[in-house]
C-alpha positions in Angstrom: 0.0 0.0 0.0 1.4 3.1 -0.6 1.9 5.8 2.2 -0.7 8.0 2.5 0.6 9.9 5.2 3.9 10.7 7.0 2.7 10.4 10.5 -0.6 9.8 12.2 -1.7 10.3 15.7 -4.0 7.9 17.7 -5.9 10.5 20.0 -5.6 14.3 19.9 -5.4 15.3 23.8 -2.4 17.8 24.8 0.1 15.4 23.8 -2.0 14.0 20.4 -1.5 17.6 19.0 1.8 18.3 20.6 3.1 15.3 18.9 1.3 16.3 15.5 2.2 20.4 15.5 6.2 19.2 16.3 5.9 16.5 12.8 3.8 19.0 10.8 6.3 21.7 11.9 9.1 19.6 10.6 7.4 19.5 7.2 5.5 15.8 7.9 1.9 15.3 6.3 0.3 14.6 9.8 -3.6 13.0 10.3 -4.9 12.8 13.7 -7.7 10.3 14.8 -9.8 11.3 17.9 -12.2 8.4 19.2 -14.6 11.0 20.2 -17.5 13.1 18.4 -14.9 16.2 20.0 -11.3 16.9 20.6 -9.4 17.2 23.3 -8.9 13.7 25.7 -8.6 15.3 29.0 -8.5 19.3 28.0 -12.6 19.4 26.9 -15.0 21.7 28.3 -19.2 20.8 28.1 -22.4 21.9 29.9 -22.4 18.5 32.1 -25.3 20.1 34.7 -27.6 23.1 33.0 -27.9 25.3 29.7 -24.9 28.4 29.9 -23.0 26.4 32.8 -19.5 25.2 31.2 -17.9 22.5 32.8 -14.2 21.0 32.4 -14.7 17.6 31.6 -11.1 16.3 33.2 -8.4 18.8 33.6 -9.5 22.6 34.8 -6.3 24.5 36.6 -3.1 24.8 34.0 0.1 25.4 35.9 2.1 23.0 33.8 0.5 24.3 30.5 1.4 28.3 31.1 5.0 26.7 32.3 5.3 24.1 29.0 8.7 24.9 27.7 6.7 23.1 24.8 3.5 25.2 24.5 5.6 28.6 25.2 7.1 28.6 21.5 3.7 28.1 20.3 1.2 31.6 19.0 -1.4 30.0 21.1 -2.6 33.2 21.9 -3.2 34.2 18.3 -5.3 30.4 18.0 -7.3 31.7 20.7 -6.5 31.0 23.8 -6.5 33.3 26.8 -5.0 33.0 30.5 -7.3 34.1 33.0 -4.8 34.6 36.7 -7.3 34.3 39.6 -6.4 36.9 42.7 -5.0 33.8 44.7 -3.9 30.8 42.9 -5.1 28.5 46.0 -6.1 28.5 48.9 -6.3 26.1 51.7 -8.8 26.3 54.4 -8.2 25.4 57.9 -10.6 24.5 60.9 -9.8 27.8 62.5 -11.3 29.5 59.6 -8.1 30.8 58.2 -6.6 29.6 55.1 -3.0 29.3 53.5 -3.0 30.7 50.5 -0.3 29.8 47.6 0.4 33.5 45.8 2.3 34.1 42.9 4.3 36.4 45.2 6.9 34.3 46.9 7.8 37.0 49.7 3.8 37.3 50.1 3.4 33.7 50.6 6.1 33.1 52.9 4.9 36.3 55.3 2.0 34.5 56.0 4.0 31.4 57.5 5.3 33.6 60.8 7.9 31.5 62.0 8.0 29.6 59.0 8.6 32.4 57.0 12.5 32.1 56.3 12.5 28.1 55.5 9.7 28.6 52.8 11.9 31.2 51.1 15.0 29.0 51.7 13.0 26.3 49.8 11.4 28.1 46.9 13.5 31.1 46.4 16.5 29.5 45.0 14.2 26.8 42.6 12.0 30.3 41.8 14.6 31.6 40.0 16.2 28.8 38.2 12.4 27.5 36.8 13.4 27.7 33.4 16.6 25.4 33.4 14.5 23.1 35.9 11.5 22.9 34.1 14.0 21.8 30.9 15.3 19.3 33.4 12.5 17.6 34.9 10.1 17.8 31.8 12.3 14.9 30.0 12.7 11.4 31.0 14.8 11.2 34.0 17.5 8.8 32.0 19.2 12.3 30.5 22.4 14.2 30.0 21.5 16.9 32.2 22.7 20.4 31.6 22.5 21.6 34.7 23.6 18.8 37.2 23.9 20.7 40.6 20.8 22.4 39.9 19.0 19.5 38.9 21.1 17.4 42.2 19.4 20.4 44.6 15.8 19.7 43.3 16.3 15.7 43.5 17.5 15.6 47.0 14.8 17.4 47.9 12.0 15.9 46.1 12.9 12.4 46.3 11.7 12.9 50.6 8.4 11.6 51.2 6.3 14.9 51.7 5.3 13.9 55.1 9.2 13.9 56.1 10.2 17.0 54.0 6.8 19.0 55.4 8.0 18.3 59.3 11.7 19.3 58.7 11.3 22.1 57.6 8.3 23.7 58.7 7.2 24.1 62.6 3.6 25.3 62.0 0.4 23.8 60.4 -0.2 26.3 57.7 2.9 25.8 55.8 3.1 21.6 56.3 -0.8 21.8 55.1 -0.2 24.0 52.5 2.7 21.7 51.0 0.9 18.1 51.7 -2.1 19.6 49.5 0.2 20.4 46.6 2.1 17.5 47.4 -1.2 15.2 47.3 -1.3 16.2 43.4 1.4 13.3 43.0 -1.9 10.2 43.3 0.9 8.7 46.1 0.4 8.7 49.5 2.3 11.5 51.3 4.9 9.1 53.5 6.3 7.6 49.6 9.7 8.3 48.2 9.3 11.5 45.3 5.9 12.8 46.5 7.7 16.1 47.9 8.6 16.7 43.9 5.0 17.0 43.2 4.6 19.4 45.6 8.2 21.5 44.9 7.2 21.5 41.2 3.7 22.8 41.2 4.2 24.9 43.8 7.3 26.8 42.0 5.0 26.8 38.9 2.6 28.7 41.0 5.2 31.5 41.8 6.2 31.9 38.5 3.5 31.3 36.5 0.7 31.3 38.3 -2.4 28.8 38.3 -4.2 30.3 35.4 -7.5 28.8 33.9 -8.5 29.3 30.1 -11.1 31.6 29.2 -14.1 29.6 28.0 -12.8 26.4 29.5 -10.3 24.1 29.0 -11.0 22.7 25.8 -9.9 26.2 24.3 -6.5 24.9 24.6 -7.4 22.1 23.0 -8.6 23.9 20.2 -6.0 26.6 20.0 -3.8 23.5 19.4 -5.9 22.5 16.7 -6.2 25.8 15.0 -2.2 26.1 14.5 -1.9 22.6 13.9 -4.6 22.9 10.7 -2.6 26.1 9.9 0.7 23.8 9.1 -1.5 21.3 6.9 -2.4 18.9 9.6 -5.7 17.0 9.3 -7.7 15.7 12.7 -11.1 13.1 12.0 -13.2 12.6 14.9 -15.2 9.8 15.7 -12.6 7.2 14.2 -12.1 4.8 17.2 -8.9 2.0 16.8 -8.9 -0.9 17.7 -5.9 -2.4 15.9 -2.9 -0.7 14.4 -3.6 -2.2 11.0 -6.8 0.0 10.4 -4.6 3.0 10.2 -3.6 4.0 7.3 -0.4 3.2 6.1 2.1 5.8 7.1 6.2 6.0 8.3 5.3 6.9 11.6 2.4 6.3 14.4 2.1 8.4 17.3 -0.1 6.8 20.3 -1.6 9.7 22.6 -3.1 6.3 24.6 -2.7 4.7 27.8 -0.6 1.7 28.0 -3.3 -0.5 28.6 -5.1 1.2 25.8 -1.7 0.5 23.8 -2.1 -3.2 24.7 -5.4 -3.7 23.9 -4.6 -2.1 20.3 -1.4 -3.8 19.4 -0.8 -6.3 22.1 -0.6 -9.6 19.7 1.7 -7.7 17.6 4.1 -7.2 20.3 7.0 -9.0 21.0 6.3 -11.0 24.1 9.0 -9.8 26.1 8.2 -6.1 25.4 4.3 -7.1 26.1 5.0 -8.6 29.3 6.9 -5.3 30.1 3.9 -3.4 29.5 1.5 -5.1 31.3 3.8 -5.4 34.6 2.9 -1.5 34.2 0.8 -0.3 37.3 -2.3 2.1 37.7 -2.2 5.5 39.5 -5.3 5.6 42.0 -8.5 6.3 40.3 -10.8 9.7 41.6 -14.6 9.9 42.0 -15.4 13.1 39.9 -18.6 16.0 40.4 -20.0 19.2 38.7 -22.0 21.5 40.4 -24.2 24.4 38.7 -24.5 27.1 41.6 -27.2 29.7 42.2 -24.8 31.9 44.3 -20.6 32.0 45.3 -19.3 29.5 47.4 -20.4 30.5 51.4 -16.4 30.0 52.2 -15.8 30.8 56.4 -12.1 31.9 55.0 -12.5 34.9 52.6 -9.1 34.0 51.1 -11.1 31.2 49.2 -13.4 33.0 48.1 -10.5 35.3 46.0 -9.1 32.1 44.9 -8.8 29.7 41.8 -8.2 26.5 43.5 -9.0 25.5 46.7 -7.5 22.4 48.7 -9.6 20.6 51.5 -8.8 18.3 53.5 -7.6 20.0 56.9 -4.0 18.9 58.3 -1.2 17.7 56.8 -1.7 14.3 59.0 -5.3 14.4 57.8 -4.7 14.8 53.9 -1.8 11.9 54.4 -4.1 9.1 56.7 -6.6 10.3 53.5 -4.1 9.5 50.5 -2.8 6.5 52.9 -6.6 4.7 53.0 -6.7 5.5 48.8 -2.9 3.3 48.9 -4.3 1.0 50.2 -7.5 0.0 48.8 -9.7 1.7 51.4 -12.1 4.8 50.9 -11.4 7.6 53.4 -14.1 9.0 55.3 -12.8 12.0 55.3 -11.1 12.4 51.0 -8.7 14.8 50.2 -10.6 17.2 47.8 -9.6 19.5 44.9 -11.8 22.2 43.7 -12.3 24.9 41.2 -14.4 27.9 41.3 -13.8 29.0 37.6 -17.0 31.3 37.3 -15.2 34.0 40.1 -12.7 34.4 37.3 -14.7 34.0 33.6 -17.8 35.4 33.2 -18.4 32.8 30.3 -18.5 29.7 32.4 -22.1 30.2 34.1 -25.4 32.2 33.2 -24.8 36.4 35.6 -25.1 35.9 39.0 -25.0 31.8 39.2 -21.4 29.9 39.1 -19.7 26.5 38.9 -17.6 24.4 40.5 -15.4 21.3 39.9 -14.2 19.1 42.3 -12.7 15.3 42.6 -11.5 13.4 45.1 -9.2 10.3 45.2 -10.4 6.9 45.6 -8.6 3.3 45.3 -8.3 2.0 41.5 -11.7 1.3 39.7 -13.4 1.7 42.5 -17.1 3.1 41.7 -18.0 4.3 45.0 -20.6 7.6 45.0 -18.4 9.5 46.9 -20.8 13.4 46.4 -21.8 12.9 50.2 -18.4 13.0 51.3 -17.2 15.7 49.0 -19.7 17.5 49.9 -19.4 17.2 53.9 -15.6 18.0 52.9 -16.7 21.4 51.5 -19.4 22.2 54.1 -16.7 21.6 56.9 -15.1 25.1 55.4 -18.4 26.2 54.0 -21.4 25.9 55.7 -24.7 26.4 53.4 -22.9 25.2 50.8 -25.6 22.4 49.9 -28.5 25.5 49.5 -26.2 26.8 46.8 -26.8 24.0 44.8 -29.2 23.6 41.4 -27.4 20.7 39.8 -24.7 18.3 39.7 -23.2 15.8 37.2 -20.9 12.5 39.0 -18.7 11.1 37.3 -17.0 7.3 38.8 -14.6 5.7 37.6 -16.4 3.5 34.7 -18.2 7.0 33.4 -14.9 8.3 33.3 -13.7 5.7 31.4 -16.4 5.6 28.7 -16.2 9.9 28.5 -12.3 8.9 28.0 -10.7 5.3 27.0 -7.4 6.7 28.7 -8.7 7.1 31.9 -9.5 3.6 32.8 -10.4 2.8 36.7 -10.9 6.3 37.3 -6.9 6.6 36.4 -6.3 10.4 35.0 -2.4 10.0 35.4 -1.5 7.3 32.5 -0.3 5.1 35.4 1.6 5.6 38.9 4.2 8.6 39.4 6.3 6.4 42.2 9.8 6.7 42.3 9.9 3.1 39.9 7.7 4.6 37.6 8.9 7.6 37.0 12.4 6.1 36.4 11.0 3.3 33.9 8.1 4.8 32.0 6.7 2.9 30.6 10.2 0.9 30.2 13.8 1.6 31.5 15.4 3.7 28.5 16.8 6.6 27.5 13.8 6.9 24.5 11.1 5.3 26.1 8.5 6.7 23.7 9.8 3.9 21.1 7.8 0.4 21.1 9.1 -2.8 20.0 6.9 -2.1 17.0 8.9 -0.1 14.0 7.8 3.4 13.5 5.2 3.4 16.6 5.8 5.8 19.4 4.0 6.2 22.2 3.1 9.9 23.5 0.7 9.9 26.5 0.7 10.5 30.5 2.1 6.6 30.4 5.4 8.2 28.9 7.6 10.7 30.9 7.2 13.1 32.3 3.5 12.0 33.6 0.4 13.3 33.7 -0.6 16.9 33.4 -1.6 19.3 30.5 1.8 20.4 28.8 2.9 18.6 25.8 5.7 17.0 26.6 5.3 14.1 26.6 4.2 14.5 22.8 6.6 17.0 21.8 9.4 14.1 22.9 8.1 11.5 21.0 7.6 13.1 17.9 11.3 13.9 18.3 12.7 10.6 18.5 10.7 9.8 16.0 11.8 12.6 13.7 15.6 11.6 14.3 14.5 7.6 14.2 12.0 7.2 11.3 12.8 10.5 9.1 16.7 11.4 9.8 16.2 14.5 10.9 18.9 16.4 13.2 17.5 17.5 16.6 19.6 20.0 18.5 
């Protein structure tokens, strides 16, 4: 069969189009094929609850994506999109009705700390102003040449503690340790594990230096600013084409995968070798998270009025709370009381939700596949810091772990990380090698969350693969 196309792309998420605007840009004939009736994987916006309120389907708050070393060379702007900066990135509520808040302002957020004050800028100061060279660093696969080892030797001693450890040497106080186990808790591991203090060093520098912005309109306008540029440099994307075995593709030199692992298996498994295969299916899941969209009639009732200012919003009390939380998810067991991440997008964008009324996103982790309706415990968790919340209500949309999984074949079990972020992982993902976007299959690459660097909205993981397979499959020099 003759080629009909240099490259094509399974899935057109962040990666999906990453992968296809760095081939196209190259000079590649690039076709995308989306499963879905729309684009986007886990960047889509949609009115889940009631007419004019506008939902993100999966991912809502874009630290990673304003920080993409990846989506910074891009005129995404021109395509479209817009970054709204909420007044406080996030907040985090405490049983005394005072909150830590996370501020773009490092000096600001440390003054809030008291006696913890000097160790927070000790911590973030230094990483603050190096985030360039460190986001370069630790948005490639760990197995690297890195050009800048002490810098990169300071961040890994540091964020391969467990964030329990790393929160109670260095801060006296509850605000701070809270503060840090919430961002910390982004990392899907419990808090006591090896690497979880990364998570929390990472987004929380993003925060100081680029905020935690949301899009204007939702998240599926980055999505589609992607998609403008990328059908600006000839590239074609079909929805609605669902695979279900590599040899339905059309023929092509290269195949970029913007799927799971499992997704991968299930695709191509018979064609793999069986060593590679076994590999892959020795592969293990992140936790899964119970998902749920609320159409409001009125602002959040928030005891703290920093929340109420912010973007984000962290609940789940403690630092000892959040981590006996993420320990019961470990471990197969549904806390009582969840660690739970909101959004209140409609303080910031007058286009999410009809004047007056509001939304607001929130999920909470849960044990792998597990289907548990988990809305009476989010909600007690938001009550705690918000009592009257519940009379605010006029509608909600849940979303388990199987409804996940059918909104989005990626996100199997609830899973919205392409797999566990442990230390193991994150060294061997999917497979121990310096290119692990390369299959055992010629010409196939894979480009999701399951490759490094993880999970997240920023590209990289796509703009990497399509790389390797630029210097691999079409001899092109990559400085």
């Amino acid at each position: 069969m003759p080629i009909e196309h240099d490259a094509v792309i399974v899935g057109s998420g962040p990666n999906g189009l990453a992968a296809a605007i760095t081939l196209a840009s190259a000079g590649c004939s690039v076709l995308v094929r989306e499963a879905n009736a729309t684009i986007g994987g886990g960047s889509r916006s949609a009115e889940l609850t009631l007419p004019g309120f506008v939902h993100d389907i999966c991912s809502a708050v874009h630290p990673l994506a304003a920080g993409s070393p990846f989506f910074k060379t891009l005129p995404l702007e021109r395509s479209g999109l817009t970054w709204i900066q909420p007044e406080i990135p996030l907040a985090h509520p405490l049983a005394d009705g005072s909150a830590a808040c996370l501020h773009q302002d490092i000096d600001r957020t440390a003054e809030q700390f008291a006696g913890d004050s000097r160790a927070y800028l000790r911590l973030m100061k230094p990483l603050a102003s190096n985030w360039e060279n460190l986001a370069n660093e630790f948005l490639k696969p760990i197995l690297h040449l890195p050009r800048h080892p002490v810098l990169l030797a300071h961040f890994g001693i540091l964020g391969l503690c467990p964030a329990t450890l790393l929160g109670k040497l260095l801060f006296k106080d509850e605000p701070a340790r809270a503060l840090f186990a919430g961002i910390a808790a982004h990392s899907f591991l419990p808090l006591e594990a090896p690497v979880s203090s990364a998570f929390g060093l990472v987004l929380g520098l993003a925060g100081h230096v680029v905020g935690w912005p949301i899009p204007r309109g939702g998240s599926q306008q980055i999505t589609n600013a992607l998609a403008r540029y990328l059908r600006d440099l000839g590239g074609k994307i079909e929805v609605e084409h669902r695979v279900d075995n590599l040899k339905d593709l059309p023929k092509s030199r290269a195949v970029m995968l913007d799927v799971s692992v499992w997704e991968f298996l299930r695709i191509a498994g018979q064609q793999m070798p069986t060593r590679y295969r076994r590999r892959l299916e020795a592969f293990r899941h992140a936790p899964g998270i119970f998902k749920i969209d609320y159409a409001l009639s009125e602002p959040i009732p928030w005891r703290a009025e920093a929340c109420r200012r912010a973007g984000t919003v962290h609940l789940g009390g403690t630092m000892n709370e959040i981590a006996s939380a993420e320990h019961d998810v470990a471990r197969g067991k549904i806390p009582e009381r969840p660690f739970v991440l909101v959004a209140q997008q409609s303080l910031f964008d007058e286009t999410r939700a009809p004047a007056g009324q509001h939304t607001l996103w929130a999920y909470c982790h849960l044990p792998f596949d597990c289907n548990v309706d988990m809305s009476g415990r989010i909600e007690a968790q938001i009550e705690r810091f918000a009592p009257g919340f519940r009379d605010c209500i006029l509608a909600r949309h849940k979303m388990n772990a199987a409804e996940l999984a059918n909104a989005n074949h990626n996100l199997t079990g609830g899973d919205i990380n392409g797999g566990s972020a442990d230390l193991a992982q994150l060294i061997a993902r999917p497979i121990f090698s310096h290119t692990p976007y390369r299959t055992a299959l010629e010409g196939v690459y894979l480009c999701s969350a399951s490759t490094p660097p993880g999970g997240g909205v920023h590209g990289m993981c796509g703009f990497h693969a399509a790389r390797a397979a630029l210097r691999e499959v079409f001899g092109t020099k990559i400085s």
